[in-house]
N, C-alpha and C positions, 0 to 999 in steps of 0.2 A: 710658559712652563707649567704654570699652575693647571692650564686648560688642557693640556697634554694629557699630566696625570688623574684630571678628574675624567679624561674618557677613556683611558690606559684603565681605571678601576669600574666603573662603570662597565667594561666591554668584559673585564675578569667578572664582576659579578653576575652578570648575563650567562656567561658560559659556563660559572659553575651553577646556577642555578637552573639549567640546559640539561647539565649530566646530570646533577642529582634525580633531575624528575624524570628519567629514560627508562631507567630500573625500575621495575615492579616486584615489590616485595611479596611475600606467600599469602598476605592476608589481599592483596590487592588481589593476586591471580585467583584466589579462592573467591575473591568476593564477582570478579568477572565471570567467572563458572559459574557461581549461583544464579548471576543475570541470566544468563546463555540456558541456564536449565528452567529457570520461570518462563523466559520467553518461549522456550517449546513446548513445555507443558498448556501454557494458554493457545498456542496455534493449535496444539491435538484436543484441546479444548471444545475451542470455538470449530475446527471440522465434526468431534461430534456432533455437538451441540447441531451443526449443519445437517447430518447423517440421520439425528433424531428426529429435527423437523420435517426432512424428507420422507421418512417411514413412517410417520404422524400419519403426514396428509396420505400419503397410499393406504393407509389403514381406514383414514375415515372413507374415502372413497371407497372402497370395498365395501365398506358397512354400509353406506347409503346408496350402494347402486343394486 
């Protein structure tokens, strides 16, 4: 009997501890949006960054040909 209800509470705290973490509260969503807006910002980043090195080197090549 004992072993019953220590996995009968055991399998309740699992599932409430299941539901509670499903829901994303407003600082959570907020906080997922700022990731999502960092990480864009560094990809349009880094293809400048790309776009510059490319117009660099055509530059210097113009200059020394």
């Amino acid at each position: 009997m004992k072993k019953t209800l220590s996995y009968l509470f055991i399998i309740l705290a699992l599932s409430f501890t299941i539901i509670a973490c499903e829901k994303q509260g407003k600082m959570e969503e907020m906080g997922g949006k700022a990731d999502e807006m960092m990480e864009d910002a560094g990809d349009k980043m880094k293809d400048m960054n790309e776009e510059l090195k490319k117009k660099a080197k055509e530059a210097k090549e113009a200059v020394t040909k």
